[in-house]
Backbone as ProteinMPNN parsed JSONL, in Angstrom:
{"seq_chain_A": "XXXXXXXXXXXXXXXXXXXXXXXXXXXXXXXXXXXXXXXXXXXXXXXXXXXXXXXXXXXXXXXXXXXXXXXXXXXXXXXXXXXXXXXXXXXXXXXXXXXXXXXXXXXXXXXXXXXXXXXXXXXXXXXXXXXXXXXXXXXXXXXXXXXXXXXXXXXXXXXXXXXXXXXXXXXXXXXXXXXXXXXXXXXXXXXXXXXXXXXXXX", "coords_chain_A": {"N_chain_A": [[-103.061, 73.585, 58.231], [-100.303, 74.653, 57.193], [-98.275, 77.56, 56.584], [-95.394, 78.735, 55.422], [-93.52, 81.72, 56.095], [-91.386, 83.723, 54.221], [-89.709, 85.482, 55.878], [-88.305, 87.176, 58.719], [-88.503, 89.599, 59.792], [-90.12, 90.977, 62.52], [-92.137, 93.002, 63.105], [-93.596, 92.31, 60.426], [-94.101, 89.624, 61.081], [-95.92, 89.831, 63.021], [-97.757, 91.173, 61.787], [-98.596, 89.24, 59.627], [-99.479, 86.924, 61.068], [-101.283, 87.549, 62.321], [-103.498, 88.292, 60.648], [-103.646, 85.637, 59.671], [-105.302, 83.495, 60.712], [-106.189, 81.147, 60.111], [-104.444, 79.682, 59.508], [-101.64, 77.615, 60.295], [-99.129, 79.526, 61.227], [-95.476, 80.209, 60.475], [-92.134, 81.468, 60.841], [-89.607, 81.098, 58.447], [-87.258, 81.137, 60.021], [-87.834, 79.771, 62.08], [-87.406, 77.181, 60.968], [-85.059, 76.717, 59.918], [-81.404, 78.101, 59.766], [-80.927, 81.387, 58.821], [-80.547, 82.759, 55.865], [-78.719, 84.465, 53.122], [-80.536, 86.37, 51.222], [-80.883, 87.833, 47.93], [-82.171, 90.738, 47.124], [-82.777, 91.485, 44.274], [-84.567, 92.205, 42.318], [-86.502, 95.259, 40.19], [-89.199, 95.266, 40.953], [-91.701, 95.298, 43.54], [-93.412, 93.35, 43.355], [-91.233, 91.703, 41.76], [-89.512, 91.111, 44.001], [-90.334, 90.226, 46.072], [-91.226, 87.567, 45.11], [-88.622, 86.166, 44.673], [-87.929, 86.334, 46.787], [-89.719, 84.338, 48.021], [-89.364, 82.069, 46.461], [-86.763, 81.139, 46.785], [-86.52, 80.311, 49.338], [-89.101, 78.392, 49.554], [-87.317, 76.462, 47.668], [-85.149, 76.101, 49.723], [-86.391, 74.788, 51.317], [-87.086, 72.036, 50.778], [-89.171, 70.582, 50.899], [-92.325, 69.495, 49.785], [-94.75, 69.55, 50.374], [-94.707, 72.279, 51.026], [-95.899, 75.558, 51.24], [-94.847, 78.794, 51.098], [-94.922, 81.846, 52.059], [-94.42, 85.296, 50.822], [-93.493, 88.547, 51.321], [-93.188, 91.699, 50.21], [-92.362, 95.128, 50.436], [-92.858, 98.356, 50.711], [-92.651, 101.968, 51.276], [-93.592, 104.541, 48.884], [-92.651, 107.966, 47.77], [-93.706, 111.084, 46.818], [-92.794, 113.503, 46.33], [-90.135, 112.972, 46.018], [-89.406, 111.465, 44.015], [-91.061, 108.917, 43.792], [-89.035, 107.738, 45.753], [-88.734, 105.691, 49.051], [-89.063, 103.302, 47.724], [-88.76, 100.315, 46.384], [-86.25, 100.436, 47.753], [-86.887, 100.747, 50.49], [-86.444, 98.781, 52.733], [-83.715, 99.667, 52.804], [-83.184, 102.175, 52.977], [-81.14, 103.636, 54.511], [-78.927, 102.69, 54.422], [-76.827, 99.421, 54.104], [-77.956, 96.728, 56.531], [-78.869, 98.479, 58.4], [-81.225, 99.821, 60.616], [-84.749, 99.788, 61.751], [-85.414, 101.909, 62.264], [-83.205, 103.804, 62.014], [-83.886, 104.168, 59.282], [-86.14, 105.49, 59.161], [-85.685, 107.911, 59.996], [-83.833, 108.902, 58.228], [-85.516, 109.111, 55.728], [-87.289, 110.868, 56.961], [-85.244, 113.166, 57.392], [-84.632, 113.266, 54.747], [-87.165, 114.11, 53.68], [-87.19, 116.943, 55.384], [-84.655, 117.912, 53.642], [-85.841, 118.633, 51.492], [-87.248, 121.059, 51.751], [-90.035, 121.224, 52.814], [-93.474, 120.744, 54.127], [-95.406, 118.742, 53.686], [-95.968, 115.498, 51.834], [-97.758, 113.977, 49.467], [-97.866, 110.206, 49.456], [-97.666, 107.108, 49.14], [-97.847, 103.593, 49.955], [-97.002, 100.127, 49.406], [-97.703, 96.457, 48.966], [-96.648, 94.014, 48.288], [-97.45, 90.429, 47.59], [-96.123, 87.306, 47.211], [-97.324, 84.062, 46.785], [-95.892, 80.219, 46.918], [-96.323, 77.467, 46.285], [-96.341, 73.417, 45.173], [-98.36, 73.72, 43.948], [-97.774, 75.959, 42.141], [-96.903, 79.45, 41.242], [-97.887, 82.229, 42.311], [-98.982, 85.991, 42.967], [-99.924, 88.434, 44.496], [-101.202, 91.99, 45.362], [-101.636, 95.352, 47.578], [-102.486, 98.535, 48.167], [-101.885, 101.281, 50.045], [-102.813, 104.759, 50.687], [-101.684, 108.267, 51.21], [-100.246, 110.755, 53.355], [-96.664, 111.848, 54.068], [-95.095, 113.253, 56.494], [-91.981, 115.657, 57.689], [-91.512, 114.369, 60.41], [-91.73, 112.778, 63.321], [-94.385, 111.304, 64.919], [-96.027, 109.237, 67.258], [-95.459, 105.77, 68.798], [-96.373, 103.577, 67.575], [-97.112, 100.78, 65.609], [-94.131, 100.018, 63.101], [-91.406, 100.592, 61.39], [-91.526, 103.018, 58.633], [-93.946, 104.321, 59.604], [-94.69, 105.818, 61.877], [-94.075, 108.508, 60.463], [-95.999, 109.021, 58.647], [-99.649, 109.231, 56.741], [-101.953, 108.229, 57.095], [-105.242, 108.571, 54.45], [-108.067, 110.274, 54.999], [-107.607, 110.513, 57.929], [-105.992, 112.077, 60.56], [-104.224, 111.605, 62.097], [-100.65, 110.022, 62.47], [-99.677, 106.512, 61.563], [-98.219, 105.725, 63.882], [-99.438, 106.846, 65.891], [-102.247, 105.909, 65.794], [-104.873, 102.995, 66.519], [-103.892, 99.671, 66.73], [-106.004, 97.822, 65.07], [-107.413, 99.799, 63.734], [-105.013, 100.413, 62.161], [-105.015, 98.172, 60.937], [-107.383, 97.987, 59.34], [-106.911, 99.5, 57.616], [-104.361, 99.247, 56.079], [-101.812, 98.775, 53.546], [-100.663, 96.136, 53.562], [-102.536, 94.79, 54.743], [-104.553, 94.147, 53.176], [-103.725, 92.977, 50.666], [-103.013, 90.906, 51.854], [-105.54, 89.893, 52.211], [-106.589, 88.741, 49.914], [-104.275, 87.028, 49.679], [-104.951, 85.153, 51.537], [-107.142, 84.377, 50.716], [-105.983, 82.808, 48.403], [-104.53, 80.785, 49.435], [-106.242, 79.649, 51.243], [-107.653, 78.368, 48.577], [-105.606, 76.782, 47.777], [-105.457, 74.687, 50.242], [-108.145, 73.822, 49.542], [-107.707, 72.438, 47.015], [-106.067, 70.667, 47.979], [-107.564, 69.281, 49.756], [-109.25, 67.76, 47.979], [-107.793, 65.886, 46.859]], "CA_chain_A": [[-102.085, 73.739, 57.158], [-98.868, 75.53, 57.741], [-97.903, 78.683, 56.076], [-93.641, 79.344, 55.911], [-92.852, 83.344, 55.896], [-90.453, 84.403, 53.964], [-89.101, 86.486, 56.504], [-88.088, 87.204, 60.2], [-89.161, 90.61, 60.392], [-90.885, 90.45, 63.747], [-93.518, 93.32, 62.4], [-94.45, 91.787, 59.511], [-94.728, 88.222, 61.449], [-96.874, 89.752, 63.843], [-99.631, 91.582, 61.275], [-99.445, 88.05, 58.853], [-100.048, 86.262, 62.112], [-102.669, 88.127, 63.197], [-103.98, 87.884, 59.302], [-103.763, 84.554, 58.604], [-105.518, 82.679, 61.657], [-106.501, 79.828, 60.097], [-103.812, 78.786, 59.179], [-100.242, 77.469, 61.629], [-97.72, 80.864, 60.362], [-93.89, 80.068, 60.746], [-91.47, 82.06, 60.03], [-88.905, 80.224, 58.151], [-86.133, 80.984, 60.564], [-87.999, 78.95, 62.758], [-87.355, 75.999, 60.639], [-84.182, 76.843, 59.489], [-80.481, 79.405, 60.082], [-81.433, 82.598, 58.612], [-79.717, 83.001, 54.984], [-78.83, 86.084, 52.916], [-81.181, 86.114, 49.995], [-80.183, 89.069, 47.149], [-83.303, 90.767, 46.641], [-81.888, 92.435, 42.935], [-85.473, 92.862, 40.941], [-86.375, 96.064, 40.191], [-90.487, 95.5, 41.246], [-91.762, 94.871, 44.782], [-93.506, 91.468, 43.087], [-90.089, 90.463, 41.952], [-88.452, 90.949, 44.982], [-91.377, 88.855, 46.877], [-91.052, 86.25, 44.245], [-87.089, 85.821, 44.805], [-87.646, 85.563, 48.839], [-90.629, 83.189, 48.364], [-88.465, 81.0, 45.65], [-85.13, 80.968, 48.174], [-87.399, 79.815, 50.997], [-89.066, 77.306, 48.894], [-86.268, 75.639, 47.423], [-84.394, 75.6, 51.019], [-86.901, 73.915, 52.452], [-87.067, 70.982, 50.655], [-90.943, 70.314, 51.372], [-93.2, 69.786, 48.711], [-96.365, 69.971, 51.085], [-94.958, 73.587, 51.725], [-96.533, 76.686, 50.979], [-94.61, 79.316, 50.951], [-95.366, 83.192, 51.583], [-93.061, 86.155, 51.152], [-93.813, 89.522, 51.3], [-92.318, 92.771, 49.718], [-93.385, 96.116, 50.659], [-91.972, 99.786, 51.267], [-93.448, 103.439, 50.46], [-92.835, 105.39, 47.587], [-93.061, 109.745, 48.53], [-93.931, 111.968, 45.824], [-91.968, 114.661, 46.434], [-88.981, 112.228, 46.446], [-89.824, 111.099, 42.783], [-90.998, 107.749, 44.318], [-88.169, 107.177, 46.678], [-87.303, 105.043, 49.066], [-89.843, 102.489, 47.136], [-88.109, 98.969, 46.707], [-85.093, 100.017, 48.909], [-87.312, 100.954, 51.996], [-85.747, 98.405, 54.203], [-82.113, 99.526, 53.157], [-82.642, 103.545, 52.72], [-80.332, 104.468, 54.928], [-77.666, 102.212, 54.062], [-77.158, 97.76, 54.539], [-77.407, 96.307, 57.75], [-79.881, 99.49, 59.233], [-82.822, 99.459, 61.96], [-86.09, 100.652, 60.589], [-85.654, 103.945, 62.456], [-82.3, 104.609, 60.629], [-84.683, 104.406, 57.41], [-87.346, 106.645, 59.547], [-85.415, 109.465, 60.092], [-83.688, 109.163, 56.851], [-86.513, 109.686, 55.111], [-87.335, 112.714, 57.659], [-84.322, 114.224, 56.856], [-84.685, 113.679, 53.175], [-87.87, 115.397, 53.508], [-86.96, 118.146, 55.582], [-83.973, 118.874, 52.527], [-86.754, 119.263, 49.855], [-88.449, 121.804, 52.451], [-91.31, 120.873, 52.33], [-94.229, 120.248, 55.355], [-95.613, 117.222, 53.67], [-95.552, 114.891, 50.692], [-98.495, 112.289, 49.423], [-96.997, 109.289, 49.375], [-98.621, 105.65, 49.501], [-97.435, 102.235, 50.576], [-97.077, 99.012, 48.604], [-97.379, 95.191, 50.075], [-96.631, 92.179, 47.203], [-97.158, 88.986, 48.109], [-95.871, 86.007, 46.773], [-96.988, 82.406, 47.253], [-95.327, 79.645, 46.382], [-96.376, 76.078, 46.321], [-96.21, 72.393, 44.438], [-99.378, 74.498, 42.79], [-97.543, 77.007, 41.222], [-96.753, 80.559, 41.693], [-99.125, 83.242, 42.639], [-98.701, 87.011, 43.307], [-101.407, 89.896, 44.944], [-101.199, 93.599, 45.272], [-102.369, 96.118, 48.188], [-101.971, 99.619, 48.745], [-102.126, 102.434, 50.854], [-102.447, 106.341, 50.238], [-102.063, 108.882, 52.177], [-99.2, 111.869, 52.9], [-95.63, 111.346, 54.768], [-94.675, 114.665, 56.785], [-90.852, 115.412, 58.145], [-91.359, 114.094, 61.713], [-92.035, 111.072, 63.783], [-95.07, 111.488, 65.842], [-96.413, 107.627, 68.143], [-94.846, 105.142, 68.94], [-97.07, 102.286, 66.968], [-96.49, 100.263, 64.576], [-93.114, 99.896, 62.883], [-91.079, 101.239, 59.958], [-92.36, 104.432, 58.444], [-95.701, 104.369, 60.259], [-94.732, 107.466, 62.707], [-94.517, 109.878, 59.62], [-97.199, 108.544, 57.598], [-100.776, 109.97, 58.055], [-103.313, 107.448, 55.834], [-106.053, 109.227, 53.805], [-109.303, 110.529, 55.95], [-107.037, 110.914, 59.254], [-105.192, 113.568, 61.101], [-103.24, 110.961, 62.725], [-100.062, 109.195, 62.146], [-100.123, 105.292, 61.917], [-97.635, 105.709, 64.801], [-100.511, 107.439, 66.845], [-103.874, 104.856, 65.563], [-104.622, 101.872, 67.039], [-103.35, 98.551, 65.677], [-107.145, 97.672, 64.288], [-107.378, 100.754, 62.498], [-104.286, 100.208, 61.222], [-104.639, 96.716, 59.686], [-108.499, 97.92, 58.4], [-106.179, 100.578, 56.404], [-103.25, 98.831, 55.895], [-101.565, 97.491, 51.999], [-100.437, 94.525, 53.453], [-103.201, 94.065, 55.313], [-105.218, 94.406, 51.712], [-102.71, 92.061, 50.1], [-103.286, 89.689, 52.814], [-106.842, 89.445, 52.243], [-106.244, 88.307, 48.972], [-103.6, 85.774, 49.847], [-105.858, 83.946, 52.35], [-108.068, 83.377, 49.541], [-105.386, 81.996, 47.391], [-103.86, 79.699, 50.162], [-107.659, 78.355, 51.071], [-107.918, 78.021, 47.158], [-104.698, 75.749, 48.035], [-106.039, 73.87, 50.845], [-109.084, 73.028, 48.992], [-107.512, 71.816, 46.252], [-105.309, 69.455, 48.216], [-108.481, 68.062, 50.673], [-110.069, 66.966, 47.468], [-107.24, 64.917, 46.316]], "C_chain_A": [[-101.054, 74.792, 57.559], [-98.267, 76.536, 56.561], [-96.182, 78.877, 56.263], [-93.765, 80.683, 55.561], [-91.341, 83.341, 55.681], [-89.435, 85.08, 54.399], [-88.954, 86.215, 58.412], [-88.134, 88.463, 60.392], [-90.129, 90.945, 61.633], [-92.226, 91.792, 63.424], [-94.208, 92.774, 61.604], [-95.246, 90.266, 59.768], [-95.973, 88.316, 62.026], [-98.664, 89.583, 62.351], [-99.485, 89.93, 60.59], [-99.886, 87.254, 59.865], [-101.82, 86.589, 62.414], [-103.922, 88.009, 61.635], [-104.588, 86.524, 58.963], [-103.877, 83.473, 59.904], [-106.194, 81.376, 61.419], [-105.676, 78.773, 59.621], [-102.323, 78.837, 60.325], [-99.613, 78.697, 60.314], [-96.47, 80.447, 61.167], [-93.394, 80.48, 59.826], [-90.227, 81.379, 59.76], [-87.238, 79.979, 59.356], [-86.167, 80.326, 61.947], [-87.655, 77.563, 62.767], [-85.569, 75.638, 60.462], [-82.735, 78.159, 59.93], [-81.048, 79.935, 58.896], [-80.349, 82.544, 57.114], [-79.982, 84.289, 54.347], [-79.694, 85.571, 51.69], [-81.138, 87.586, 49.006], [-81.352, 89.296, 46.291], [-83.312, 91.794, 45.406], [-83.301, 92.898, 41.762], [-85.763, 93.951, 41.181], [-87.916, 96.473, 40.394], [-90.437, 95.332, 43.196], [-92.56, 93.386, 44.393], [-92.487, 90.656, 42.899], [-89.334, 90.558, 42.761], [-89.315, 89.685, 46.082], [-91.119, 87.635, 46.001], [-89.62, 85.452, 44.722], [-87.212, 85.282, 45.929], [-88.174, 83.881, 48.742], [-89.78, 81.998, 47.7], [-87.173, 80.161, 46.843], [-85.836, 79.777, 49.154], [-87.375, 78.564, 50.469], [-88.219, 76.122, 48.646], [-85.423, 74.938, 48.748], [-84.868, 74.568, 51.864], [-87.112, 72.628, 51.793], [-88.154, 70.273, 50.965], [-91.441, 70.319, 49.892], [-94.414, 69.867, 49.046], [-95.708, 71.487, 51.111], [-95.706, 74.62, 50.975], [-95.933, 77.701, 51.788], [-94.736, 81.129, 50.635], [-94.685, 84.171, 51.651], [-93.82, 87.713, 51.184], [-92.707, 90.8, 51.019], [-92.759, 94.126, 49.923], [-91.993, 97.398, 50.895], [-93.483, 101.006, 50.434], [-92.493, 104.407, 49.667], [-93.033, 107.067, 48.332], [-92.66, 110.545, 46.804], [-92.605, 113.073, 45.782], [-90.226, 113.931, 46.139], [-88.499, 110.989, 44.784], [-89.962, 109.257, 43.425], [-89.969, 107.016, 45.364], [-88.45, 107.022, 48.396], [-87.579, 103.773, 47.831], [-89.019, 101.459, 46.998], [-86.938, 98.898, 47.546], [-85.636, 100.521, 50.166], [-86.65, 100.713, 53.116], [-84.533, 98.506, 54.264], [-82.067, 100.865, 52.599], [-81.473, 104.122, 53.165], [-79.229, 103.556, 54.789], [-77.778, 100.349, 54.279], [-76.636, 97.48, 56.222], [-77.565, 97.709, 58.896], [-81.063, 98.912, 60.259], [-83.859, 100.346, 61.253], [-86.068, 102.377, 61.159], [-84.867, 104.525, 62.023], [-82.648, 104.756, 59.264], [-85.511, 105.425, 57.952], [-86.846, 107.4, 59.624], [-84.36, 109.688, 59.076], [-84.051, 109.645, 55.885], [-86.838, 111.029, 55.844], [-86.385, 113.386, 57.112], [-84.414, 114.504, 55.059], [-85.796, 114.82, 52.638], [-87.625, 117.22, 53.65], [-85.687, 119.03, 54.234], [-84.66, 119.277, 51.278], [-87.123, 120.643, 50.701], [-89.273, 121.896, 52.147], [-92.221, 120.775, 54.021], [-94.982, 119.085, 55.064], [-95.401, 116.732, 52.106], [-96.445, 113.891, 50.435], [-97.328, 111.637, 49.079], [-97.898, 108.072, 49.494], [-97.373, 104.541, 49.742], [-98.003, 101.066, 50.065], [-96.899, 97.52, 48.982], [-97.545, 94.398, 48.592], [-96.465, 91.279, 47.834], [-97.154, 88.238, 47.324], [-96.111, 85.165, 47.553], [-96.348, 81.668, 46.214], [-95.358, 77.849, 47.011], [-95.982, 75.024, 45.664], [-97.243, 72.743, 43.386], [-99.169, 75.112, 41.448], [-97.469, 78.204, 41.939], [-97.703, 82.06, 41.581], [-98.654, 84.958, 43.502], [-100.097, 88.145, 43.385], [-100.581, 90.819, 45.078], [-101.898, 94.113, 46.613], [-101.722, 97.163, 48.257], [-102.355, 100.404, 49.202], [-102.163, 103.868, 51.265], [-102.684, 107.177, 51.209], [-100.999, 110.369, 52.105], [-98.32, 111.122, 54.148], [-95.324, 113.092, 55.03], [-93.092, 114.19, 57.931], [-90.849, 115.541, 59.685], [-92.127, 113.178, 62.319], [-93.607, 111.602, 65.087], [-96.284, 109.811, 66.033], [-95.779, 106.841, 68.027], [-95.325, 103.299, 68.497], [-96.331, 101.615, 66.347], [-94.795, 99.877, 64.137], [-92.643, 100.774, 61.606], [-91.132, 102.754, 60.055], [-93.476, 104.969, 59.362], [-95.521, 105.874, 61.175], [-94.744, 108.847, 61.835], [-95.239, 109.953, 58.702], [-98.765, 108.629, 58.219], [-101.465, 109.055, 56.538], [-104.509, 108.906, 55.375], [-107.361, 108.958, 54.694], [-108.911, 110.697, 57.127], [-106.13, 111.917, 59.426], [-103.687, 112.756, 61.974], [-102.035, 110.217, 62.029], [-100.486, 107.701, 62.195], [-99.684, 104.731, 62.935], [-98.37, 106.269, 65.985], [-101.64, 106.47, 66.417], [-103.241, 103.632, 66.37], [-104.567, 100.797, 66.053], [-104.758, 98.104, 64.774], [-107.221, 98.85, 63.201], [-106.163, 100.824, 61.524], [-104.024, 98.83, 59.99], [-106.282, 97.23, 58.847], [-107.33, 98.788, 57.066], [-105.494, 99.512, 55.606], [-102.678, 98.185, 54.232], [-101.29, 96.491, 52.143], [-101.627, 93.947, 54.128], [-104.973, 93.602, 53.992], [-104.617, 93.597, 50.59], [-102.895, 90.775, 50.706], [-104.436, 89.025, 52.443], [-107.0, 88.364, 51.092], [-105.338, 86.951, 49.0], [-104.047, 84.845, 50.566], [-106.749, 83.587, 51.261], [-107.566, 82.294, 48.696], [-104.789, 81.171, 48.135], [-105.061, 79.377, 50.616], [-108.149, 77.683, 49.877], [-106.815, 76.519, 47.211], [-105.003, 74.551, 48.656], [-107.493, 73.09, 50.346], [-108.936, 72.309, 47.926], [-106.531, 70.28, 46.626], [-105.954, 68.712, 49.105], [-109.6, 67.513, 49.435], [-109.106, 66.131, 46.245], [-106.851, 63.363, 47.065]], "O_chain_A": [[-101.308, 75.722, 58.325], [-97.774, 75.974, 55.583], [-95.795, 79.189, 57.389], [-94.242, 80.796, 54.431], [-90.413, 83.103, 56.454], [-88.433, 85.346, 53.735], [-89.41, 85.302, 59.101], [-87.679, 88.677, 61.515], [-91.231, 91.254, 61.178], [-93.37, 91.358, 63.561], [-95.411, 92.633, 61.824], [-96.248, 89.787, 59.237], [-96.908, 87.527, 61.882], [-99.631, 88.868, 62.09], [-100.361, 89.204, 61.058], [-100.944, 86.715, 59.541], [-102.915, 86.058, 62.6], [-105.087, 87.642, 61.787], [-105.584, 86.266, 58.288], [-102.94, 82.732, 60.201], [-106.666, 80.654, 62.297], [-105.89, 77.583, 59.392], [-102.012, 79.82, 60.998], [-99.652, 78.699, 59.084], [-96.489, 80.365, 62.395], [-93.605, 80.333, 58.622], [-89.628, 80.994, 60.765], [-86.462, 79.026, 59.422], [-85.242, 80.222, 62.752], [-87.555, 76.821, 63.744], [-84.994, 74.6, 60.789], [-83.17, 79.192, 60.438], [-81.578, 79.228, 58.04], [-79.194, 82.233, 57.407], [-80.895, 85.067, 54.622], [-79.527, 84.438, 51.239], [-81.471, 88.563, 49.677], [-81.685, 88.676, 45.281], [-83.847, 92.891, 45.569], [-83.206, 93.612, 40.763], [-85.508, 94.252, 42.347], [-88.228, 97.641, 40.162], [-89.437, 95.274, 43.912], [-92.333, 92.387, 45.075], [-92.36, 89.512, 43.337], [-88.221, 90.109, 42.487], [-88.912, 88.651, 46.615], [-90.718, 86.642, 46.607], [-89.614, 84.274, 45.077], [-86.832, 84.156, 46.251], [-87.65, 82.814, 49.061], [-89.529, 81.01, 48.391], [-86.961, 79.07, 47.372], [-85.511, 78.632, 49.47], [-86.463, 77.741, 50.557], [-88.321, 75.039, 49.223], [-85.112, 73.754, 48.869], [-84.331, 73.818, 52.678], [-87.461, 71.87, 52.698], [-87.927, 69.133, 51.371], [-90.996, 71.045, 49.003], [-95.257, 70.215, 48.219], [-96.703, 72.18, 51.32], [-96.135, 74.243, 49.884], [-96.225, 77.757, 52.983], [-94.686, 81.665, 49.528], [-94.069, 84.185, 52.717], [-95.032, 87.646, 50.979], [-91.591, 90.842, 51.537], [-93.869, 94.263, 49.409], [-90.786, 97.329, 51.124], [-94.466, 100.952, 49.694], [-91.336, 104.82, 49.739], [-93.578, 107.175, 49.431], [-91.702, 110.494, 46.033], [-91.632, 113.101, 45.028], [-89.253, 114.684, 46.107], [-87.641, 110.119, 44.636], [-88.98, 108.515, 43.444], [-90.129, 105.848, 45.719], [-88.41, 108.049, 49.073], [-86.662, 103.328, 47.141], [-88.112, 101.696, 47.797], [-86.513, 97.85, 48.033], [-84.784, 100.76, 51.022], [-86.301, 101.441, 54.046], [-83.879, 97.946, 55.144], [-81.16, 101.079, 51.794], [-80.816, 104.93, 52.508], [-78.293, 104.102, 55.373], [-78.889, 99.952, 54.631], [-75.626, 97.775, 56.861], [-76.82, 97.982, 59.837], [-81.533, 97.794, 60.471], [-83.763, 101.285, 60.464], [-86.467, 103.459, 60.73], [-85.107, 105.638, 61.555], [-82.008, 105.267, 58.345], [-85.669, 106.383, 57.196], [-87.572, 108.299, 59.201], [-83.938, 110.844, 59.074], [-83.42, 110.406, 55.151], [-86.648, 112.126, 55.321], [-86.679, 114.26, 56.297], [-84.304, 115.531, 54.39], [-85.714, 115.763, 51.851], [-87.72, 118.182, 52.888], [-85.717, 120.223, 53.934], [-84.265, 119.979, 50.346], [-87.334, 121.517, 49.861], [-89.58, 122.605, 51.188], [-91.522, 120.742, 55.033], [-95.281, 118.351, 56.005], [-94.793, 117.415, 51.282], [-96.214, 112.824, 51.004], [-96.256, 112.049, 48.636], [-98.979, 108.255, 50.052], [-96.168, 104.786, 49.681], [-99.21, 100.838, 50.151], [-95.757, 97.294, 49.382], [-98.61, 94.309, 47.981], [-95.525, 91.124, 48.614], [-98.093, 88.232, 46.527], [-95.618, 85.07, 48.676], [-96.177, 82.038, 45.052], [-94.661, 77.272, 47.847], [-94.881, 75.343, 45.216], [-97.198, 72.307, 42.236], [-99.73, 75.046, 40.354], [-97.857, 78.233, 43.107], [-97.991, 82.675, 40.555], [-98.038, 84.948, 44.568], [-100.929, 88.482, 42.542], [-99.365, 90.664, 44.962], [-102.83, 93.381, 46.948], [-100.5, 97.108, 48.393], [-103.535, 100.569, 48.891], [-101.492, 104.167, 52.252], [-103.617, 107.055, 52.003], [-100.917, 111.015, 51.061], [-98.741, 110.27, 54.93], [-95.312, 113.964, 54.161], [-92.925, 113.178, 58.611], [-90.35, 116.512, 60.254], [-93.186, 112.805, 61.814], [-93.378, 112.325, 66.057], [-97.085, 109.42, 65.184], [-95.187, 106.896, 66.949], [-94.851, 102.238, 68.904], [-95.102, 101.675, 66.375], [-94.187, 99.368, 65.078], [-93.394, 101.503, 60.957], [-90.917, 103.504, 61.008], [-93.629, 106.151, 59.672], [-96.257, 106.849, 61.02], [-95.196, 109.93, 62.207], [-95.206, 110.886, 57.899], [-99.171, 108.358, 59.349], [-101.383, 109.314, 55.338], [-104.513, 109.997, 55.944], [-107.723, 107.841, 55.063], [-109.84, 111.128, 57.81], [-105.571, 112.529, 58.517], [-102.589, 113.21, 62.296], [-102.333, 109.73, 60.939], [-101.541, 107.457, 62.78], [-100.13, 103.648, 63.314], [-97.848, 106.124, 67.091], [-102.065, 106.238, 67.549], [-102.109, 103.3, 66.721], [-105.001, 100.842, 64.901], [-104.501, 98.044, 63.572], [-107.086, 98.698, 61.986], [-106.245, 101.197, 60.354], [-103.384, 98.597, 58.964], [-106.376, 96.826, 57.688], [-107.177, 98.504, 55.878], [-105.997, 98.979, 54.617], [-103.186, 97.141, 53.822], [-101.452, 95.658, 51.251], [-101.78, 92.726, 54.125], [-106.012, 92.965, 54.166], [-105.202, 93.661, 49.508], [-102.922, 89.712, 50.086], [-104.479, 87.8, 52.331], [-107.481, 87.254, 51.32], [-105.686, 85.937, 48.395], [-103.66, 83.691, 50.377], [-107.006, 82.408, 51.018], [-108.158, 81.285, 48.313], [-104.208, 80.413, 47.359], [-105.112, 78.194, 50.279], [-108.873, 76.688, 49.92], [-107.164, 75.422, 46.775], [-104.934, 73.479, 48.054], [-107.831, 71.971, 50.732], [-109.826, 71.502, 47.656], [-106.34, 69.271, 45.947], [-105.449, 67.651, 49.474], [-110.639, 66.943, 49.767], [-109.481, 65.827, 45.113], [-106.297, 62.482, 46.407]]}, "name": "protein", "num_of_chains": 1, "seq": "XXXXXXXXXXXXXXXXXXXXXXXXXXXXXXXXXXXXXXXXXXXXXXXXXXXXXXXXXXXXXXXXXXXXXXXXXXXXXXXXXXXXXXXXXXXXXXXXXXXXXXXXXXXXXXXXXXXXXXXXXXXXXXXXXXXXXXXXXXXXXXXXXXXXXXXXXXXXXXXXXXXXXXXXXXXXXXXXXXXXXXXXXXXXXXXXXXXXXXXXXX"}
């Protein structure tokens, strides 16, 4: 069964890839040119909802199944900010490290040496089923400086809860046992085998 992503984020393809091995993952811009989609709600479910809808509709499938994903981290100290504009802190049409050291700097102007903060993954599916939305998240503290070269995004100034390390210093396993999307994920493989079983007993 074939999974479309929402997205062309080449991080996020990898971890749902690596997530969601039982099922074929394509990312829609495999199928299709890449369109702008105007992600205007004011949750991280309704901004996953909007992608997954867009997709949906574009594709013109009614076997499809449809998964989007919405995510960023909120920082205490920062009264929840960058939280739904993560992937456009530092301005539209950025690289995730012009959001990473955005956020550094924002920290360093509170002065501060760190800040809990957690990390939020919504997923939307979206089938001929109906529409379905999970939750994961991730707590921990965000301090003003980049230390490994892992992961993506935030991950170099973000230290999960029970470690000393960034997620930019762990290895990729320890980072998906942690991980909110990878806790969001878990959840959405249930509800897209809930899918597949409902359409091998029709």
């Amino acid at each position: 069964m074939r999974l479309v992503l929402a997205t062309s984020n080449r991080g996020k393809v990898r971890e749902i890839k690596a997530m969601c091995r039982d099922f074929e993952v394509v990312p829609y811009s495999e199928l299709m040119d890449e369109f702008e989609i105007i992600e205007d709600a004011d949750t991280f479910k309704g901004n996953a909802l909007i992608k997954a809808r867009a997709v949906y509709v574009a594709l013109e499938d009614d076997e499809a199944i449809v998964l989007a994903d919405d995510s960023g981290i909120s920082v205490d100290v920062l009264d929840g900010a960058p939280g739904i504009y993560s992937a456009r802190y530092a301005g539209k049409d950025v690289t995730d490290k012009d959001n990473l050291y955005a956020l550094v700097e924002a920290l360093k102007a509170e002065g501060v040496h760190e800040s809990e903060a957690h990390y939020t993954a919504a997923i939307a599916i979206i089938s001929k089923e109906g529409e379905q939305t999970v939750h994961g998240w991730m707590y921990g503290k965000v301090i003003p400086m980049t230390r490994g070269e892992k992961g993506f995004g935030y991950d170099p100034m973000f230290i999960p809860e029970g470690f000393e390390q960034t997620l930019g210093e762990l290895d990729a396993d320890v980072k998906s046992a942690l991980s909110h999307r990878s806790k969001a994920l878990s959840l959405a493989n249930l509800l897209v085998a809930n899918i597949k079983k409902q359409r091998g007993h029709r």
